[in-house]
C-alpha positions in Angstrom: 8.7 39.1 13.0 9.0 39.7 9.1 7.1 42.0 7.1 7.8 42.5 3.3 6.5 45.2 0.6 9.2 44.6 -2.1 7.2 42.4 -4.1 4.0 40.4 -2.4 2.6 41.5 1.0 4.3 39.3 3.5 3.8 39.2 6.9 5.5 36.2 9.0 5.6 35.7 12.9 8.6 34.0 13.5 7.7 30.4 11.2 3.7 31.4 10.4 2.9 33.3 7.5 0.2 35.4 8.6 -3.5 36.5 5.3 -5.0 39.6 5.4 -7.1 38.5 2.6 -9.4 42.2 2.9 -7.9 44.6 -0.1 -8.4 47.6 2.3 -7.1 46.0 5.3 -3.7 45.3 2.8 -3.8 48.4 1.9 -4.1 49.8 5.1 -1.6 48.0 6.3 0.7 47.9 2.8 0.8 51.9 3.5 2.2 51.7 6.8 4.6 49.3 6.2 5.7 52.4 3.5 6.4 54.5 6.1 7.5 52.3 9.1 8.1 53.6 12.2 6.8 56.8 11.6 2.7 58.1 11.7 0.9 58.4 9.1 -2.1 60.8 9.2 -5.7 59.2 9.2 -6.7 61.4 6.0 -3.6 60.4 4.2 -4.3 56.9 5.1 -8.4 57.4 4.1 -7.2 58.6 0.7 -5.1 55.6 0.1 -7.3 53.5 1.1 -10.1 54.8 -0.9 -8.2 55.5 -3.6 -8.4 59.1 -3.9 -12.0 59.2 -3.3 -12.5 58.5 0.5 -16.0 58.8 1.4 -17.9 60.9 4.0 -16.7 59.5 7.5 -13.6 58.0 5.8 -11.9 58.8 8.8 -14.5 57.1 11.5 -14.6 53.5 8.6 -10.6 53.6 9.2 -10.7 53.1 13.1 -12.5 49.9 12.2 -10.4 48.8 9.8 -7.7 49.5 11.6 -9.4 47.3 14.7 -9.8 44.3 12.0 -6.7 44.0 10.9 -5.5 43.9 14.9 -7.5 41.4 15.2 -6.5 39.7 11.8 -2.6 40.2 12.6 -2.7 38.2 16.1 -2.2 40.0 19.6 1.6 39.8 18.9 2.1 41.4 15.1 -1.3 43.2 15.5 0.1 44.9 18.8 2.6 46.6 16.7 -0.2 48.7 14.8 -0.6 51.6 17.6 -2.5 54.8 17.4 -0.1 57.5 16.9 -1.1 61.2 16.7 -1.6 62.1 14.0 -2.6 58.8 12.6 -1.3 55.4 12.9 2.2 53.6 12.6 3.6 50.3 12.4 6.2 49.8 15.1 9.2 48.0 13.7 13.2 48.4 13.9 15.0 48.1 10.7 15.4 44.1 10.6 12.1 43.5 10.4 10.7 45.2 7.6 11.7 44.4 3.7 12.3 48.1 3.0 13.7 49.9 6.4 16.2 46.6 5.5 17.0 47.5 2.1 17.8 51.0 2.8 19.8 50.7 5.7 22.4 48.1 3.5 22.1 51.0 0.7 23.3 53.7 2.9 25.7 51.4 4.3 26.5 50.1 1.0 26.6 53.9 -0.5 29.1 54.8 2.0 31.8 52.3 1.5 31.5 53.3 -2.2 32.5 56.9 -1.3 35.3 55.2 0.9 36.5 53.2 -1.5 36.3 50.2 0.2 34.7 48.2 -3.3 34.7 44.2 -1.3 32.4 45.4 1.2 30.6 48.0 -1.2 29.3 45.0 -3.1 28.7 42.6 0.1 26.4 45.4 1.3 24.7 46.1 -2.3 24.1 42.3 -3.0 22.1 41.4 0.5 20.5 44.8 -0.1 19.4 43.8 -3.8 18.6 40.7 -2.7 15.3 41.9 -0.7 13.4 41.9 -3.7 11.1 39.7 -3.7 9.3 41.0 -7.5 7.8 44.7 -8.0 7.0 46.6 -4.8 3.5 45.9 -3.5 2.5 43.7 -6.6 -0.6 42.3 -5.2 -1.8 45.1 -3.0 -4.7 47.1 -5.1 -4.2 50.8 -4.5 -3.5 53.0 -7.5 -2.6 55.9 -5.4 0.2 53.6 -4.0 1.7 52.4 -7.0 1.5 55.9 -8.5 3.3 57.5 -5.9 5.5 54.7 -4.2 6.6 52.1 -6.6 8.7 54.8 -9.1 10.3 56.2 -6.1 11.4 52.3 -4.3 11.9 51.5 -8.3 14.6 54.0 -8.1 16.3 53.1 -5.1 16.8 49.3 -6.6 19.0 50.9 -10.0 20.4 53.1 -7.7 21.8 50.0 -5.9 22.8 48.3 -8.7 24.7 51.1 -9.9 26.7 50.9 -7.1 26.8 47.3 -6.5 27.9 47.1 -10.8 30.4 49.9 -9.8 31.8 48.1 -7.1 32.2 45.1 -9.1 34.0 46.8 -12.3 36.6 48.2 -9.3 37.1 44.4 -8.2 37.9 43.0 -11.8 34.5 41.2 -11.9 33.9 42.8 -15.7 33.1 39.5 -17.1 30.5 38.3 -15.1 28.8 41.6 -15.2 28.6 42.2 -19.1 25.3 40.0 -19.5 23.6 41.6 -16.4 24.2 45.1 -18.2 23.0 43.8 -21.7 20.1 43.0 -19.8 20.0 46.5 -17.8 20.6 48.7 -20.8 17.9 46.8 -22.7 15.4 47.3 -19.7 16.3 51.1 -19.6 17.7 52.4 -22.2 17.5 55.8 -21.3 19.5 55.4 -18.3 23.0 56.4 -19.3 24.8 55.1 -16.1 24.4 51.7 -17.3 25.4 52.1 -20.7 28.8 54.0 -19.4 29.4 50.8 -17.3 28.5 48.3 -20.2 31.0 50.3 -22.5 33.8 50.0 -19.9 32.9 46.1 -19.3 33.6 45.2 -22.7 36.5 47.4 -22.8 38.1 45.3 -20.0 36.8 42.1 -21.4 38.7 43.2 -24.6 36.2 43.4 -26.9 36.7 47.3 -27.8 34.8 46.8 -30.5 31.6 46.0 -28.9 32.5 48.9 -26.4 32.1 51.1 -29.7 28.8 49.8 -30.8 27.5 49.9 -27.3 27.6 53.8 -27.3 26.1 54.3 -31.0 23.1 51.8 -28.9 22.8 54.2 -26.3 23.2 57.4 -28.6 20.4 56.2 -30.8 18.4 55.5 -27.9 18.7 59.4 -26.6 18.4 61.0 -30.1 14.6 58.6 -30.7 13.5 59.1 -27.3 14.9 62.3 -25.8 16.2 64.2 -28.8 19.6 64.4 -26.9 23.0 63.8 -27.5 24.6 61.6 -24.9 25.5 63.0 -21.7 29.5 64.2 -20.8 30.2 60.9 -19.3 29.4 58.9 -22.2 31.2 61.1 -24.4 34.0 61.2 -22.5 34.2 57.3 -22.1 33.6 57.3 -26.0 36.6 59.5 -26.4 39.0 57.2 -24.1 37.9 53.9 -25.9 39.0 55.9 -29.4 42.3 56.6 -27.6 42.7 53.2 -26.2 43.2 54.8 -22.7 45.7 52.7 -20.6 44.0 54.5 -17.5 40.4 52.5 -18.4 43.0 49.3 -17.4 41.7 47.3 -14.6 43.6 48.9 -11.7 45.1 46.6 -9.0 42.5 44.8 -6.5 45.0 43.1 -4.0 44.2 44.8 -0.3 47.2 46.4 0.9 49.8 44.2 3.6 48.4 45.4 6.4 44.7 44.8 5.4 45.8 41.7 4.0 46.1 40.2 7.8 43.0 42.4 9.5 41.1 40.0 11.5 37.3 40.4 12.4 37.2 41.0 16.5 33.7 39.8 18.3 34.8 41.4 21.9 31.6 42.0 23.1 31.4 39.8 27.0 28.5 38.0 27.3 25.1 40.2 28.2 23.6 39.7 31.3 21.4 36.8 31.2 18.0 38.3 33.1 17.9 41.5 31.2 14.7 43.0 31.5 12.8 46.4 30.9 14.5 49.1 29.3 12.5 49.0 26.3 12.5 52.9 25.9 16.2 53.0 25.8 16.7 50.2 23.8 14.4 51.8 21.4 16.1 54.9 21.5 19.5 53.5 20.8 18.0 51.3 17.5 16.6 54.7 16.7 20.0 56.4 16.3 21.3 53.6 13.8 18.5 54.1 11.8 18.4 57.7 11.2 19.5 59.1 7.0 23.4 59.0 7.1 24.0 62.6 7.5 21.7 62.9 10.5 22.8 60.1 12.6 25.3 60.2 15.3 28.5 58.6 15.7 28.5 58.6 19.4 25.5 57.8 22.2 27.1 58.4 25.9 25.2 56.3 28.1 25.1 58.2 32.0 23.3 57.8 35.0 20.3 60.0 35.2 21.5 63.2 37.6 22.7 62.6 41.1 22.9 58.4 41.3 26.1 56.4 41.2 26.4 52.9 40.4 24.0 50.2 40.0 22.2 51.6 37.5 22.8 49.0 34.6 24.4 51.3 31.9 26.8 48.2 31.0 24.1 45.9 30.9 21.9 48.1 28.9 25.0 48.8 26.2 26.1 44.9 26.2 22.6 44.0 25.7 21.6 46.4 23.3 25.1 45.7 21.4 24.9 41.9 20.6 21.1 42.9 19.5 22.9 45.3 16.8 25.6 43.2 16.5 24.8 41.6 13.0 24.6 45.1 11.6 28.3 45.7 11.9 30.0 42.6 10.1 33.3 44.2 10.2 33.6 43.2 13.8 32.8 44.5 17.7 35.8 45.9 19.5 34.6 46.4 23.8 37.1 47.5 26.5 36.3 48.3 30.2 38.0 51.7 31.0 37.8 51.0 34.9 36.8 55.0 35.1 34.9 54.0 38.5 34.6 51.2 41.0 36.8 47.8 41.4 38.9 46.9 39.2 42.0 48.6 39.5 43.2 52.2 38.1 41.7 53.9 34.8 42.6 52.1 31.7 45.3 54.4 29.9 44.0 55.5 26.7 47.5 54.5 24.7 46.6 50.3 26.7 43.2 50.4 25.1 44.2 51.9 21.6 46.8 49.4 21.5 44.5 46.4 22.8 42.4 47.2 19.5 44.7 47.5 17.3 45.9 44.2 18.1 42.5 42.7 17.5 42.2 44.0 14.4 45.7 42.5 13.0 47.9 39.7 13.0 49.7 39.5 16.6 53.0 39.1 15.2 52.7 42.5 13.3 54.3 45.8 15.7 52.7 49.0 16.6 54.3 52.2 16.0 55.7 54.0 19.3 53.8 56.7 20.7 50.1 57.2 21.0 49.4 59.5 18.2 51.0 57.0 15.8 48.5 54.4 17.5 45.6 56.1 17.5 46.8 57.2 13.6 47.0 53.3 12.9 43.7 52.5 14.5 41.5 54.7 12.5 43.2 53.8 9.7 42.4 50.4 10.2 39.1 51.1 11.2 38.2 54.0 8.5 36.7 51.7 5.6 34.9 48.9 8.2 31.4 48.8 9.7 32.3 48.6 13.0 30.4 48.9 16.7 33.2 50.4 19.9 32.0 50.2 23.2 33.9 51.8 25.7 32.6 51.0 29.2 32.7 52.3 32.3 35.1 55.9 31.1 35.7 58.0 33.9 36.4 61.2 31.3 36.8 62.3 27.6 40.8 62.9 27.7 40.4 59.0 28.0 37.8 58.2 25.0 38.7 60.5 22.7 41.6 58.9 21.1 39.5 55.3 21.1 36.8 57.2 18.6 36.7 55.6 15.0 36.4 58.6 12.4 34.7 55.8 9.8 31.4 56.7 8.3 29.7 53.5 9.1 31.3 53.2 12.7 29.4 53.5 15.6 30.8 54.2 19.3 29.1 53.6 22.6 30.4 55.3 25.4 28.9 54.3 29.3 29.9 56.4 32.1 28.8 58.1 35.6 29.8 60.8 34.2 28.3 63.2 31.1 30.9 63.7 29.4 29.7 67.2 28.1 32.3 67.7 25.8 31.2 65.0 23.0 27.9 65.7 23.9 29.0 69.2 22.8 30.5 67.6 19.6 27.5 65.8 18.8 27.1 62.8 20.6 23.9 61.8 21.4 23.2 61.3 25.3 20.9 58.7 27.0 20.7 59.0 30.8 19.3 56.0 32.8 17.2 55.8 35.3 15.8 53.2 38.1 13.6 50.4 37.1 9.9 50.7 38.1 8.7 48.5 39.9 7.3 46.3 37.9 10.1 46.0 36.0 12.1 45.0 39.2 9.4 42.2 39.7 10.3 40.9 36.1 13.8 41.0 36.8 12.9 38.8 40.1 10.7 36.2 38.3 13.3 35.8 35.4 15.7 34.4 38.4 13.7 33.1 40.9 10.5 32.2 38.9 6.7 33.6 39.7 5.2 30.9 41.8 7.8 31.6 44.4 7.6 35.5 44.2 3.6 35.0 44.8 4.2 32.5 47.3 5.5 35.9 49.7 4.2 38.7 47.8 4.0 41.0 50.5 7.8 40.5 51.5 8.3 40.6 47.8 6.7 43.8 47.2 9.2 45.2 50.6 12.2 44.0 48.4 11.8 45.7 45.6 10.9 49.3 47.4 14.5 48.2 49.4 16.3 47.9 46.4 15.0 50.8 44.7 14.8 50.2 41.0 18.6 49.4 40.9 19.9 46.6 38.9 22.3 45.7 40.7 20.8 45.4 44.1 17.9 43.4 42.4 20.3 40.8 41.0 22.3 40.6 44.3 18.9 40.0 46.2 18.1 37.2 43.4 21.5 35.7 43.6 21.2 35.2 47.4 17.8 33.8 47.3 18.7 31.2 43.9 21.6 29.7 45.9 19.2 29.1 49.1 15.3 28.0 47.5 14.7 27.0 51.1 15.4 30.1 52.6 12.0 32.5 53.2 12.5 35.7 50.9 11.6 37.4 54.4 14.7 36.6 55.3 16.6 38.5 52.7 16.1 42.4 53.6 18.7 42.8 56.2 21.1 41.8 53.9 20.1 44.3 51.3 23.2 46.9 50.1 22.1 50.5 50.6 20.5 52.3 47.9 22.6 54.5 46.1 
């Protein structure tokens, strides 16, 4: 599912473009797509859609349009418009809508600019620019929401390019870049970031002179419009260019040795292949990835709802949940069972696992320093400037997981357990507990494996399996498992054989 507001209206279910050929039904929807995922209020919405001048029972006319374009969308993409107090909202994680997109690869892209990290800076910034489609909401006739949405998104897009530009002079790529800029400066001319990176482009591409004329350009463009000199950074850059400043040299690109050999690790084990339910949680842990950059967690401990043990499906629900996410973290996905509880052997040391990542993340032949400090030192150094997902499964306490947390900004760690772990919930980590699954989520589960005609075939004895098995997981798919491997054998057969609930 696809829907796009930077440029046309588009709406796509999987391969079908999808009309909404009604201007207030695109509007309607056009401003929720604006605010995805959160509601907007019914009068906001009746003054957008009436374009400042809703009429009397504006309000009671929405609910119907609102029921058209439902009915317009499909039951699957109309299903996504709910009714949400105190208004409506368009349900929809961050890869599937144009904008929620856009501004997830900016903050990403915004963050390895203030790391440094200029490759992945202009990665991020190009898929990010590359979004738009044309101007925001070109064909979707409210004036209110090109008034008060377009200058704002507008913004967002230079501020991108900034960057992305930014990232580009760092990498040597002044060249390429000085037509783009002629271009930009032309376009806005009162913008004086562009200007200071056209000056330095032409600098670097040895043409000082132009550098020169470039500023008297932008100077005249301030004095006729503004009635300003230029700003500090323009002067300043004006000043260096004079000087011939051996500092405004291209500085070295080549990645140090030891990023030189950094590999991208995928260790995430496959996820369980009848996964079903959960939607709440899974919902919850998208939630976190999307929140502004200052707000959102590093951590989510994943525990078993208060007074169960195992069973429950924490690692099935973080696997799963991970290789939906996974494409969001390109830098790689580093996974290690801690063995905190059941078979398996004794508790992964925290020194094995560092060490284990730290050799997925470089060439094998490359030693570790001695002594865990040193290793935990040299994996979040490795780690600091990538966009990476940790999951670290199955702890049995923080002493252990503590030294396995990334300190990058655009990491993210999750953390399953049987235990709390109050301490980084202390520190900020944000906690999901997990509970049973209902019963008719244990009757998916079932019909994934074993398929609905044979589950209505002996729906009584069906109905006695799930209440024996309690909404756990794991008792579910043992039950399934022992009735795949026998299709002759009577379900009524299987209850005996049933593991205690726990």
């Amino acid at each position: 599912m696809w829907f796009g507001i930077l440029g046309p209206l588009l709406i796509r279910d999987r391969n079908t473009a999808l009309d909404v050929p009604a201007a207030r039904q695109r509007v309607l929807l056009a401003a929720l797509l604006v605010h995805a995922g959160r509601p907007v209020p019914a009068d906001t919405l009746a003054e957008v859609m009436w374009d400042g001048k809703p009429p009397a029972g504006a309000v009671t006319t929405l609910r119907s349009h609102v029921m058209r374009l439902r009915r317009v969308l499909g039951p699957v993409v109309g299903s996504r418009v709910v009714t949400r107090y105190p208004g409506y909202l368009v349900e929809a994680a961050d890869q599937e809508v144009d904008l929620l997109r856009f501004t997830w690869l900016c903050r990403q892209g915004g963050a390895a600019v203030r790391a440094g990290a200029w490759a992945r800076a202009q990665q991020l910034l190009d898929e990010a620019l590359g979004s738009w489609r044309g101007e925001p909401l070109m064909d979707v006739p409210s004036g209110l929401l090109h008034r008060d949405e377009v200058p704002r998104l507008e913004q967002l897009r230079l501020q991108a390019l900034e960057w992305r530009i930014g990232a580009g002079l760092h990498l040597g790529c002044h060249g390429e870049l000085v037509p783009e800029l002629q271009s930009l400066v032309a376009q806005h001319p009162l913008r004086e970031r562009f200007h200071v990176q056209l000056m330095l482009a032409l600098y670097r591409c040895s043409r000082p002179a132009e550098a020169l004329a470039a500023y008297q350009d932008a100077r005249r463009a301030l004095v006729a419009e503004l009635g300003t000199e230029p700003g500090p950074e323009l002067r300043a850059l004006h000043r260096r260019i004079l000087n011939d400043d051996p500092a405004l040299a291209v500085r070295g690109t080549a990645p140090p040795a030891a990023a030189a050999n950094l590999v991208v690790p995928r260790q995430l084990p496959a996820k369980a292949p009848y996964f079903t339910g959960r939607a709440a949680e899974l919902t919850m842990l998208t939630g976190l990835l999307s929140r502004p950059a200052g707000e959102r967690p590093a951590t989510v401990v994943i525990s078993a709802t208060d007074g169960m043990a195992g069973g429950v499906g924490k690692t099935a629900l973080a696997v799963h949940w991970a290789h939906r996410v996974a494409e969001r973290f390109p830098d790689g996905q580093l996974y290690v069972n801690l063995r905190g509880s059941g078979p398996g052997g004794p508790p992964v040391p925290a020194a094995e696992a560092v060490l284990g990542f730290i050799q997925a993340m470089r060439d094998p032949g490359q030693p570790a320093p001695a002594g865990l400090p040193a290793q935990v030192a040299l994996y979040r150094s490795l780690v600091a400037d990538r966009c990476m997902l940790v999951v670290l499964d199955n702890a049995c306490d923080e002493e252990q997981v503590r030294p396995l947390l990334p300190g990058g900004p655009a990491c993210f760690t999750v953390i399953t357990s049987r235990n709390l772990l109050m301490g980084l919930v202390t520190d900020g980590a944000a906690h999901l507990a997990v509970g049973r699954l209902s019963s008719s989520e244990s009757l998916d589960l079932l019909a994934r494996r074993l398929g609905r005609q044979r589950l209505e075939s002996e729906a009584e004895t069906v109905r006695d399996l799930v209440a024996g098995c309690a909404g756990l997981p794991l008792a579910l798919c043992i039950v399934a498992a022992r009735a795949a491997v026998r299709p002759d054998l009577p379900l009524a057969v299987l209850p005996a054989a049933l593991p205690p609930a726990s």
